[in-house]
Every structure is written in structure tokens, then in C-alpha cells.
C-alpha positions as CSV (number, residue, x, y, z in Angstrom):
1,X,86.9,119.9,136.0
2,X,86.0,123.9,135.6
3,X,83.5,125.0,137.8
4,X,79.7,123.7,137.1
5,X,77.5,126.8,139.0
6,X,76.6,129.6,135.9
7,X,75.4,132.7,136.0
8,X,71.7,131.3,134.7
9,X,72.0,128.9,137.4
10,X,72.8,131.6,140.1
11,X,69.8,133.1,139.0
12,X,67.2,130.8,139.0
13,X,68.0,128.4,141.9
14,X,67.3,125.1,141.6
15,X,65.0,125.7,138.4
16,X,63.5,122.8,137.2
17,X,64.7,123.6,133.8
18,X,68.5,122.3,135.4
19,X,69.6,119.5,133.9
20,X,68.7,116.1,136.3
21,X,71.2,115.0,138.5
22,X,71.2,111.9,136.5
23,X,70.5,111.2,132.7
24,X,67.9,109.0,130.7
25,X,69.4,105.7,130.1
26,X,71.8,104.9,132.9
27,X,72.1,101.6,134.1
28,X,71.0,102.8,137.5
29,X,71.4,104.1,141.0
30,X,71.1,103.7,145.0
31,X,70.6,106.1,147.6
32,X,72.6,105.6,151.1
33,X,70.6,107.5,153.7
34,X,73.7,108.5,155.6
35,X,75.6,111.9,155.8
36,X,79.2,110.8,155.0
37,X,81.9,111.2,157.4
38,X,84.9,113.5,157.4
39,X,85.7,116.4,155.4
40,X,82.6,115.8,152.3
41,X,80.0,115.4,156.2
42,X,81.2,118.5,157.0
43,X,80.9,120.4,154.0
44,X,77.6,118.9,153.0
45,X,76.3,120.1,156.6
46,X,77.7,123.1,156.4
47,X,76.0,123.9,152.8
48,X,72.8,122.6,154.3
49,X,73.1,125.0,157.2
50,X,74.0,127.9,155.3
51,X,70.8,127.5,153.1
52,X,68.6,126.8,156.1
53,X,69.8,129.7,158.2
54,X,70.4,131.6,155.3
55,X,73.4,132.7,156.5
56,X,75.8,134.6,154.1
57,X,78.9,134.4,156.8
58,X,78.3,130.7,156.3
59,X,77.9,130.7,152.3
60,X,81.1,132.8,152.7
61,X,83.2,130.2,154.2
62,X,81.9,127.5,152.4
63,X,83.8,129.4,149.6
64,X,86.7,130.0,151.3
65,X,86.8,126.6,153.2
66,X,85.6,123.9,150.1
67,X,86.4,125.5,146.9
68,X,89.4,125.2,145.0
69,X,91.2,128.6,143.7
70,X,89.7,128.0,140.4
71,X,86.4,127.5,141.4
72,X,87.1,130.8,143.5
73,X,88.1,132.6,140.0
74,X,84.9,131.6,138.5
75,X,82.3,132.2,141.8
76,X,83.1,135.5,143.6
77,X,81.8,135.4,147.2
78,X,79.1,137.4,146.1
79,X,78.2,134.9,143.8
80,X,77.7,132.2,146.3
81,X,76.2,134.3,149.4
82,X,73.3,135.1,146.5
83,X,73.3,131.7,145.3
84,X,72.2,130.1,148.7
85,X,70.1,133.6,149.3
86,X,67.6,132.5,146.0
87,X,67.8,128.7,147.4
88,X,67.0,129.5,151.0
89,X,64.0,132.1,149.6
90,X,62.8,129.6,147.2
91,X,62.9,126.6,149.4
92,X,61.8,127.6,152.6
93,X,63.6,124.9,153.8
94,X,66.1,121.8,152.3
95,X,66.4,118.3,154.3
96,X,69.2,115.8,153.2
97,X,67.8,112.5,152.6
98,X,70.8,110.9,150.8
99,X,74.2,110.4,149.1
100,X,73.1,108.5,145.6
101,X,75.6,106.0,144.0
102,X,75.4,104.9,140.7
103,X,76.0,102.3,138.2
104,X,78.8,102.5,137.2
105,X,80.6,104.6,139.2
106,X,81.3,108.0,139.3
107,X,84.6,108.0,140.9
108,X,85.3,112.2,140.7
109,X,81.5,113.5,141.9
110,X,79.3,113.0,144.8
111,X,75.9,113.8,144.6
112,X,74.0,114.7,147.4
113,X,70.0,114.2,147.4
114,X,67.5,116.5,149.1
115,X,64.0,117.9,149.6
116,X,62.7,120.7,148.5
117,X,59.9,121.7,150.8
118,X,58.1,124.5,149.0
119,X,58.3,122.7,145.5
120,X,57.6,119.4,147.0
121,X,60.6,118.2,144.9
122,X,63.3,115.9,144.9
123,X,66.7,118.0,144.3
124,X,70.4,117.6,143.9
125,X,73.7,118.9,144.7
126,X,76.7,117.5,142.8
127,X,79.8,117.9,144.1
128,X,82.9,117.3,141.7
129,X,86.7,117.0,142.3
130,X,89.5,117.3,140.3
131,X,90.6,113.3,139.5
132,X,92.0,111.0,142.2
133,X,90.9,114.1,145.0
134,X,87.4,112.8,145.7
135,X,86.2,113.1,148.7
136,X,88.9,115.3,150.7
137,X,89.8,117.6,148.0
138,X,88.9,121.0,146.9
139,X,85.7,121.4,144.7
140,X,86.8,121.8,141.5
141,X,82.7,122.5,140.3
142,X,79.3,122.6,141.6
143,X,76.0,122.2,140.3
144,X,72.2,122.2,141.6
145,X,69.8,120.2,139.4
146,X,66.6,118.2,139.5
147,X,66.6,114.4,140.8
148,X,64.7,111.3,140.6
149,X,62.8,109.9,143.0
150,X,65.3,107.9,145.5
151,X,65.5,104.3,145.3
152,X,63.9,104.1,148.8
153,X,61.2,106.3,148.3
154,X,57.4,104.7,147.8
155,X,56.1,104.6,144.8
156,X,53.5,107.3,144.1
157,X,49.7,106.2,144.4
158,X,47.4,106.5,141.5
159,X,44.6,109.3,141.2
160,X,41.7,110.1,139.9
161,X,41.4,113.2,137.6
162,X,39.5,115.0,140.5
163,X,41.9,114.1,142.8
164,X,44.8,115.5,140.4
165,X,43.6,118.9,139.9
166,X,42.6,119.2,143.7
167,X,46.1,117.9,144.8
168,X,47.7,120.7,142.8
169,X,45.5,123.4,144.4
170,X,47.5,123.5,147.5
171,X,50.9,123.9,146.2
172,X,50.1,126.5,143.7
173,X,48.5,128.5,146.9
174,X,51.9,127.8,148.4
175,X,54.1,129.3,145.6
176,X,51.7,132.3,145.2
177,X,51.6,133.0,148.8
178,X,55.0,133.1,149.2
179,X,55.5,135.1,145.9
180,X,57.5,131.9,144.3
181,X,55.4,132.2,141.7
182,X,54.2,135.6,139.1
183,X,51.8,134.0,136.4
184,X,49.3,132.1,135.2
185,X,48.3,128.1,135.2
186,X,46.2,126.8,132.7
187,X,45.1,122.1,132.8
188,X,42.3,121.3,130.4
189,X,41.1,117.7,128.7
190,X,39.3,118.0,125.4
191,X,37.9,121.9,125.3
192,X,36.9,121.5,129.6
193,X,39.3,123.7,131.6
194,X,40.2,121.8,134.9
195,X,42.6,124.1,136.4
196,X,42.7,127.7,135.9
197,X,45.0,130.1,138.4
198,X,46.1,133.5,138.1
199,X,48.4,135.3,141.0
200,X,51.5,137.8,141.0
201,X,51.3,141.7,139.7
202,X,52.0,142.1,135.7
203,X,53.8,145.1,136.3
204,X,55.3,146.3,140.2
205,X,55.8,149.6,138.9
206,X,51.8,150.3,139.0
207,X,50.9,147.1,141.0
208,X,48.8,145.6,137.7
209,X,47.9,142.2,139.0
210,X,47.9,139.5,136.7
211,X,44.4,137.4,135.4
212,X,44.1,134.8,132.9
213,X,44.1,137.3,129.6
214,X,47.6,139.0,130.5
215,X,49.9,138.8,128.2
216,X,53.6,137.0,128.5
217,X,56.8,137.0,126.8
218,X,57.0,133.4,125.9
219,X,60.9,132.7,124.5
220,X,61.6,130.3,122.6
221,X,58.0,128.9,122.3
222,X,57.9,130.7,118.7
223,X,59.8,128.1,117.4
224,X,56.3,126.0,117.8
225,X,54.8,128.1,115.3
226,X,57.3,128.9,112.9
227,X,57.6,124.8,112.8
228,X,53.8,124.3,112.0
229,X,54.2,126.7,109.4
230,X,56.9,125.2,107.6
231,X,54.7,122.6,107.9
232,X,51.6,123.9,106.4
233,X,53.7,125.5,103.1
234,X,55.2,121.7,102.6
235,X,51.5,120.9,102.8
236,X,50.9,123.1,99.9
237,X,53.8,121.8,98.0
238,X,55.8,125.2,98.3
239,X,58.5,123.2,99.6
240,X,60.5,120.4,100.5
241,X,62.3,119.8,104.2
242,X,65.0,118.3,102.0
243,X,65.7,121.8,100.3
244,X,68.4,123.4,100.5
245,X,68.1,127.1,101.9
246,X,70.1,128.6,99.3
247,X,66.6,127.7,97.1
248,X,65.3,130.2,99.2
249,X,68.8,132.5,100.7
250,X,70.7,134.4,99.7
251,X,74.4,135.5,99.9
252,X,73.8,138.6,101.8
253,X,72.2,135.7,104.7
254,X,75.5,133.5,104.7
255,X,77.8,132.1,101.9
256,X,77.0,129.2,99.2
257,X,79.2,127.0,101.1
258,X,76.4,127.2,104.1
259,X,73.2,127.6,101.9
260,X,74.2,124.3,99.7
261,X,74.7,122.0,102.5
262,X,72.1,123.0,105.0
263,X,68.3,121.8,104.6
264,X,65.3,123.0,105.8
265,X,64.9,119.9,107.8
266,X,68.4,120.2,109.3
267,X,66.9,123.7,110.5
268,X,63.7,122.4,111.9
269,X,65.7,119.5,113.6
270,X,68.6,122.0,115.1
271,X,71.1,119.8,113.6
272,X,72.1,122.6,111.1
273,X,75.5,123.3,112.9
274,X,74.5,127.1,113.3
275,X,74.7,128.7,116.3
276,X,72.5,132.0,118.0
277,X,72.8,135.8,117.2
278,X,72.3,136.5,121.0
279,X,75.9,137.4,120.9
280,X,78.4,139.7,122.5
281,X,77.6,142.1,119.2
282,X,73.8,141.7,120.1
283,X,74.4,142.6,124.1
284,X,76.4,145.9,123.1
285,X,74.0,147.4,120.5
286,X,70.3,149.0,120.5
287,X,67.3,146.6,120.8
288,X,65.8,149.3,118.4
289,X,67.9,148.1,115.3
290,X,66.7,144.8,115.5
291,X,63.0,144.7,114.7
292,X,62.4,143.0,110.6
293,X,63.7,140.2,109.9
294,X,66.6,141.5,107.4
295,X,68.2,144.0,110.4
296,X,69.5,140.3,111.9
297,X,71.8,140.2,108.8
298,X,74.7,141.9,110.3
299,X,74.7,139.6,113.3
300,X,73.4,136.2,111.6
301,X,76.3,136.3,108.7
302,X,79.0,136.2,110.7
303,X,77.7,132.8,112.3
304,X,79.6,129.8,110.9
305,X,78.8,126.0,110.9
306,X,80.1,124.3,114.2
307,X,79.9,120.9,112.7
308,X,78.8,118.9,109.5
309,X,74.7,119.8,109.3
310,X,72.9,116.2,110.0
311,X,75.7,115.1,112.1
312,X,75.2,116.7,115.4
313,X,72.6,118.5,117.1
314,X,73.0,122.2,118.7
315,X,70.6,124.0,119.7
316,X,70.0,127.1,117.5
317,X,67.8,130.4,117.6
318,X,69.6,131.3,114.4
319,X,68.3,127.6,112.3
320,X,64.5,128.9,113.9
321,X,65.5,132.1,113.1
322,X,66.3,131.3,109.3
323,X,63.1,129.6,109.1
324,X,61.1,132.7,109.0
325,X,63.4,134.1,106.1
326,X,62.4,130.6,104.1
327,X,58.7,132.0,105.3
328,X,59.2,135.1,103.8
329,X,61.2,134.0,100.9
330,X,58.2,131.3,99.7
331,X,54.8,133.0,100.5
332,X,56.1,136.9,99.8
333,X,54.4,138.0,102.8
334,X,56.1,139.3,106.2
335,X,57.0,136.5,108.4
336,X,54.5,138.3,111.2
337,X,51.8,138.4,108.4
338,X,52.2,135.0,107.9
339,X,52.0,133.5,111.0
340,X,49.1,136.2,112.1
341,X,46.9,134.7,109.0
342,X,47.9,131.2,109.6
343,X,48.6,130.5,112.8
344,X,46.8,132.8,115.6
345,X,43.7,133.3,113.1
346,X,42.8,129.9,112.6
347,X,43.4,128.7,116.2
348,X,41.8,131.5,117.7
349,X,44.8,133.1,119.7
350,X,43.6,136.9,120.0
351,X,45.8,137.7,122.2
352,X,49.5,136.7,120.6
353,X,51.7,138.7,118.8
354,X,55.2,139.7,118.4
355,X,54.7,143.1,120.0
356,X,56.4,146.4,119.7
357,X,57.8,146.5,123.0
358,X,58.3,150.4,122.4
359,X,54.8,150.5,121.9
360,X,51.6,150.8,124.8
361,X,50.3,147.1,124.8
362,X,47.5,146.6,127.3
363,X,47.8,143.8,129.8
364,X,51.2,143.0,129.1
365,X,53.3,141.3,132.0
366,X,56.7,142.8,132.3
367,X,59.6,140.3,133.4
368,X,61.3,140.2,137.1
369,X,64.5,138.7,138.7
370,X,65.3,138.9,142.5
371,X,68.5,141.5,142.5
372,X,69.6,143.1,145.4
373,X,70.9,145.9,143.0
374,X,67.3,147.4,143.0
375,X,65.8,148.5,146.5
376,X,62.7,146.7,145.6
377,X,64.4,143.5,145.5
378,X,63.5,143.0,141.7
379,X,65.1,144.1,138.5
380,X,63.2,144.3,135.4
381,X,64.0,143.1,132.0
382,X,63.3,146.2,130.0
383,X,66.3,146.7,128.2
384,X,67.3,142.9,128.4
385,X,65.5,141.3,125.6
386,X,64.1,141.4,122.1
387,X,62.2,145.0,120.8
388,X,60.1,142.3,118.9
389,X,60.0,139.0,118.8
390,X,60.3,136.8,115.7
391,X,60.8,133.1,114.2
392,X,63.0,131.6,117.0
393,X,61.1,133.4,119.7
394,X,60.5,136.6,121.8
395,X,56.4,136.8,121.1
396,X,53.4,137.5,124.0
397,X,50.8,134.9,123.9
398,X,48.4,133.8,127.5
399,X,47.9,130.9,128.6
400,X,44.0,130.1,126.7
401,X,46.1,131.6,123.8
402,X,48.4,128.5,124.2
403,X,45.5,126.3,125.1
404,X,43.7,127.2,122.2
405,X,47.2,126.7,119.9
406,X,46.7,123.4,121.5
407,X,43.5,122.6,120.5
408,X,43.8,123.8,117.0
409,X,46.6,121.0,116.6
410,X,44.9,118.3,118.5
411,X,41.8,118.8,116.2
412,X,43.6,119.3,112.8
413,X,42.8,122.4,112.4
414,X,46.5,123.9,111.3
415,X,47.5,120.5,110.1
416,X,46.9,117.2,109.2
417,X,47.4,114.0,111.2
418,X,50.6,112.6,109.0
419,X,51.8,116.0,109.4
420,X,51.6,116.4,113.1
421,X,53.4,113.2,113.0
422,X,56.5,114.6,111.3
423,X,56.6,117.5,113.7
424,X,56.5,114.8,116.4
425,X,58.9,112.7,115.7
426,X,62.6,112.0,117.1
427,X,64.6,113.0,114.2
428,X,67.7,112.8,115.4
429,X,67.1,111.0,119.1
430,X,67.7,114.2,121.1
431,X,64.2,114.7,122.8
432,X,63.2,117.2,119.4
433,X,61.0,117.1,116.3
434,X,60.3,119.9,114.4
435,X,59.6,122.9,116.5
436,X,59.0,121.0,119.6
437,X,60.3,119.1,122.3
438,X,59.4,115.8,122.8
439,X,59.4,113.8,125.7
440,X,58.5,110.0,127.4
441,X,57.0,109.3,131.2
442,X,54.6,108.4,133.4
443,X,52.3,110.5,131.7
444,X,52.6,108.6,128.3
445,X,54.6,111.0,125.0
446,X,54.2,114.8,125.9
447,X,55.0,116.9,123.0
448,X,55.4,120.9,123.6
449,X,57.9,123.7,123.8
450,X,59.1,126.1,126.7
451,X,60.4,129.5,126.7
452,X,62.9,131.0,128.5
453,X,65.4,134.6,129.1
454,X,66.1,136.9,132.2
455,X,62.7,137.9,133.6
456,X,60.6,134.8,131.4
457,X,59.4,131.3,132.1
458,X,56.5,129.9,130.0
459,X,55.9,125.9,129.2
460,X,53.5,124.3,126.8
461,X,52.9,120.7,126.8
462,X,50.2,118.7,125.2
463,X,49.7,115.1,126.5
464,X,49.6,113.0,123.3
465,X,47.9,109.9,125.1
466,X,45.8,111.1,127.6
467,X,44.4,114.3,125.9
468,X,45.8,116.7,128.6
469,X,46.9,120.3,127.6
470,X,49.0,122.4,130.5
471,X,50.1,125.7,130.1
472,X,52.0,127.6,132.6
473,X,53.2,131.4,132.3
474,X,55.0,133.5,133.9
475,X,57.3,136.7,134.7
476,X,59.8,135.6,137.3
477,X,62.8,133.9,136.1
478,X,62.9,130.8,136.5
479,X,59.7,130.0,138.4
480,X,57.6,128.5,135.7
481,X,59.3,125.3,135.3
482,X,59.1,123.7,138.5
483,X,55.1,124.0,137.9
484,X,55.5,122.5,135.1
485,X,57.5,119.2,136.4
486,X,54.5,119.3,138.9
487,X,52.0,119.1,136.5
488,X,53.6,116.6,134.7
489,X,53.9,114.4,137.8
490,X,50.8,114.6,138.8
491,X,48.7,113.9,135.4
492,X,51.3,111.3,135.2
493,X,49.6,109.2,138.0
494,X,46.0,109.8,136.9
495,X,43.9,106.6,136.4
């Protein structure tokens, strides 16, 4: 087993955005409330105490001590001692509660359950060993993730819509006041707001602090509305999801034996088999060559199919990406033309662009990491990301921007019903339609999109059945999605 801690995952801590300790679909689990004995106890405790103390000796030996040599290879010291720094700071504080078990078995991982007292959330560290070593051998990975609610644990009381938005007052303050939290929160029902929030400082450079109209890089949540447009020109007969893209690409995009095979829906659906042009050629040039659509061509023709299209799925900014050259290919307009006229327009969104990042946009929050490389603490992602975004993401949009977008597709606006349908169905059972992610709970069928990079962390999600719309923003890395799985609990227990 290679280790399991990335460099993402160093960086954001325990983000909610982790995958959870446990999938969908399992048969099922148990907690035991008990540290274990021997040599996993003592590791376990002395992970615990190194977070709690925050004590980089501690983290160091932990290394030394528990990891195997190529665990060691992968996760320098440094590494590690910042790893549990970003826990311990985002955390305040963790409390074991138990070791879960599941059904069946997991013979080469232990998974250790805990409490997260800052995000009032339930969290996980996995342990894994190389076969037959578990639990006295050297870690041979080691992950951080979400988890469930233990088996133990009393179930969650209803509440009343009041009650909802009140109870999420108090842990918002908490974030904020602790600085856990750089953005913008945004609940409404029908066109009421319930919950609007602002804290955090758009820019530390000047000390801009943030309100409810600043602007935020928003990731990957562009795929939304190149989706809805796709949608609109099938609408107007301009074209079929079952096309081909060579209809509409050509060979200076990719070769026949890609344009013949993939579809617009296998695009849509990220089942194309392409991959992302945020590649090692992308990281080692200019952001300023990269700002139409046709300057990708030098890093999106090189990509190749990484399985049959329709028979796997893999996620893909280039298949969104592509999408906006179909865009431009049909209508004849600029895929930014396009979407300004069809999308923002309509819905209302006067605040959402792709900007010129080399260009003065006012009230524009600039993206922040915690890096002990800056004497401020924070590193900023100026030269990290897109000059302009485009198709598969990289745009500014706020959060009654978003709520607005919302709205506009709750009341037909952009498109019709049977449509909306289409984008919200399961094509290919991974949790995605078209454009959006899709999702089941408490709360009923939440369909949305996040966004995510180095310095960004914005969420969408529209509550199909009860009518909710939650949009939270914001410029720390990481730090929007565990307000998200908040707000998602919570609205999931309303009566």
C-alpha cells in the first residue's frame, strides 16, 4: 500500500471535500469505544497528542517511530510536523471516540474515529499496513477524511426552519472568529434569504474585508453553466448529446480516431476517457498564453483517451473544456459571449465573469493558503491559477450571483423542466449528471457543483425537494467545504 496523505490533503486538513472514511453502499459498521492496546494504542495516542499539543517534536517522531521507509520517501518530516500544524489550528482540539469495524472486514486498515471540535464534525484517521502486518507493523499509508455518524451516537433531533438557521449562527461565528473561515454564506427558500454572512478580508495585502457582493474564483463550478448551455442549444435543435465532436472539431483539437468515438453526452457525463490540461506543460509556462479558447490547443492535443468513452468515468476539465469549443463551434459567437448573453443575463448574475486577472477588477477576493514560507503566515495564489477562466472553470461569481443562478433554474428561466431533468440525472451511477453533481440524504436529492484549486473553495447546492438554495464562498483553501457539509446537515433535519 503506497502512502495515502497528498500534498492537497496536507494542505487542507481534514477538508470536508476528503473522501469519507467509509463509502455509500457498504454493508455496514460498528464503533468500539476503546483505545486499542499495544503498539496501534500507542501510536494512535501519540498522533492525538501531537495534534492537541501541537507539538512538532511529537509529529516528528510519529514519523520516525510509525512510518514505514516508504511512507518516509513520500512524507518528509516537514510534511508531517505541517500536516498536524493545519489540523491542530483548524481543530482547536480532536477527542478519540472510537476504533470503527466494518462489514466485512478490513483486515490491512484501522480506522480511528474522532471529534472535531471547531467543525462540530465527525472525522477519521485511517491507518493502513502493508498485508498480514496489521496492527504492529509500520504504516505503509495514512489518510484523514470525513466520517459518519458512530453507530453509538443519538440520532439527530428534528428542527424547525427557525431553529436551523439560528443553530448555524454559532458555528459560523466560531469559524470566523478564529479565522477558519474567509468568505461568504448565503441559505434562502423560494426568493427569502434566511442566512446571509460575510467575514475574512478579500485581499491581506490592503486589509479589503469581504461583504456579500465580493467577488470569488469559483473552480470548477463553470462546468454548471457550460452544461445548461449545452442544454439550451439542444433545446434549439442545434444539436444532439449523441453527436459526435468531430461534427463540431477539428483535427487541429485531437485526431479523427478521438473526434469519431466521443459524444457530446460522453463529455457532459465525464465518461469521455479524456483527461485535464492542468499538466506538467501547463505548471512550467506563462498564465498569459492561455486566455481564448484556441491557445489550449498545444496542451489539449496531446491528451489521449484513458479508456473506451461510455465505459468508465474520469473526471475531466478537458471533456468541460471541449464543451465550450462545441459552444463556439455551433452558435459562432465566443464561448464568454455566449454564456454572458445566456447565462448571467437572463438569471441576473451582474457580478460573474471570467475576468482578466491582469486586469483591475473591483471587489475581487484574492486566494490564501496557510504557508510558513511567507512571514504573514499566508501565501497567495497569484501566479497559481488560470489568467481567465473558461468552460471547465476558473470564473468569479458571489454568492446572490449563485443564488440567483439558482433561482433562474428552479423557475425555468434558462431551461425547461424535461431539460433540468436530463442535467439531473445519474448517467452513468457516479453521483453526476450533466454539469453537476448529484447527491442523496437526509435532506432529500441535492443537485449542485463545487469548485476548488490552491487558495479557492466555493459550493453550490440546490435542494431539489425542499426548495433550499446554499451557497458558500470563499478564499482559503479548503475551508468552504466543511460549511457546506454543515449546511447540508442541518437543512437535512428540518421539519
Amino acid at each position: 500500500m503506497t502512502g495515502r496523505i497528498l500534498t492537497a490533503l496536507l494542505i487542507c486538513a481534514l477538508s470536508a471535500t476528503a473522501a469519507l472514511a467509509q463509502a455509500p453502499g457498504e454493508l455496514g459498521y460498528t464503533d468500539v469505544p476503546e483505545m486499542p492496546d499495544g503498539i496501534e494504542g500507542g501510536r494512535i495516542q501519540m498522533l492525538f497528542e501531537a495534534i492537541n499539543d501541537n507539538d512538532a517534536e511529537l509529529a516528528k517522531r510519529f514519523r520516525e517511530e510509525c512510518f514505514s521507509d516508504s511512507l518516509k520517501e513520500e512524507l518528509s518530516a516537514k510534511d508531517v510536523v505541517g500536516f498536524v500544524e493545519r489540523i491542530a489550528r483548524r481543530t482547536g482540539s480532536i477527542d478519540f471516540h472510537s476504533i470503527r469495524v466494518y462489514d466485512p472486514p478490513r483486515e490491512d486498515e484501522t480506522v480511528i474515529i474522532f471529534w472535531d471540535r471547531n467543525f462540530d464534525a465527525w472525522k477519521a484517521f485511517s491507518f493502513y499496513y502493508a498485508e498480514g502486518e496489521k496492527p504492529d507493523g509500520l504504516l505503509a499509508g495514512f489518510n484523514a477524511s470525513r466520517a459518519r455518524t458512530p453507530s453509538d451516537g443519538e440520532p439527530a433531533g428534528p428542527f424547525t426552519e427557525e431553529e436551523a438557521i439560528a443553530h448555524m449562527w454559532p458555528f459560523l461565528n466560531r469559524l470566523c472568529e478564529y479565522d477558519l473561515f474567509s468568505g461568504t454564506v448565503l441559505v434562502g427558500k423560494g426568493n427569502e434569504l434566511l442566512l446571509a454572512a460575510s467575514c475574512g478580508e478579500a485581499s491581506k495585502r490592503f486589509h479589503v474585508p469581504i461583504s456579500m457582493d465580493t467577488k470569488f474564483n469559483i473552480g470548477s463550478m463553470n462546468k454548471m453553466f457550460t452544461a445548461v448551455s449545452i442544454m439550451q442549444l439542444v433545446e434549439k435543435g442545434m444539436l444532439s448529446v449523441d453527436d459526435p465532436i468531430g461534427k463540431y472539431v477539428d483535427e487541429s483539437w485531437f485526431p479523427r480516431e478521438i473526434t469519431d468515438v466521443v459524444t457530446i453526452h460522453h463529455l457532459l457525463t465525464h465518461t469521455s476517457g479524456l483527461g485535464s490540461y492542468f499538466t506538467d506543460e501547463w505548471d512550467a509556462q506563462s498564465r498569459k498564453l492561455y486566455r481564448e479558447l484556441d491557445d489550449y490547443k498545444p496542451l489539449i492535443a496531446t491528451d489521449t483517451l484513458a479508456f473506451e468513452p461510455g465505459t468508465d468515468w474520469g473526471y475531466s476539465n478537458t471533456g468541460m473544456f471541449m464543451l465550450g469549443v462545441v459552444i463556439e463551434s455551433v452558435t459562432g459567437e465566443s464561448y464568454f459571449d455566449y454564456i454572458r448573453q445566456h447565462i448571467y443575463a437572463p438569471a441576473r448574475m451582474v457580478n460573474t465573469d471570467c475576468y482578466d486577472m491582469d486586469c483591475p477588477v473591483e471587489n475581487l477576493a484574492i486566494g490564501y493558503w496557510p504557508s510558513d514560507e511567507c512571514s504573514s503566515g499566508w501565501k497567495n495564489n497569484y501566479y497559481e491559477h488560470v489568467i481567465r477562466g473558461g468552460p471547465a472553470g476558473g470564473g468569479f461569481s458571489t454568492a446572490p450571483d449563485l443564488f440567483q443562478f439558482a433561482r433562474a433554474l428552479q423557475m425555468g428561466v434558462l431551461l425547461s423542466e424535461e431539460s433540468l431533468e436530463i442535467l439531473w440525472t445519474d448517467h452513468f451511477d457516479a453521483g453526476y449528471g450533466y454539469g453537476f453533481g448529484l447527491r442523496e440524504g437526509s435532506a432529500g436529492k441535492v443537485v449542485g457543483h463545487g469548485g476548488g484549486f490552491t487558495g479557492i473553495n466555493a459550493n453550490l447546492d440546490i435542494f431539489l425537494d425542499s426548495g433550499y438554495i446554499a451557497v458558500v464562498m470563499t478564499n482559503y483553501d479548503g475551508a468552504g467545504s466543511p460549511v457546506d457539509a454543515k449546511i447540508a446537515e442541518v437543512l437535512g433535519r428540518v421539519e
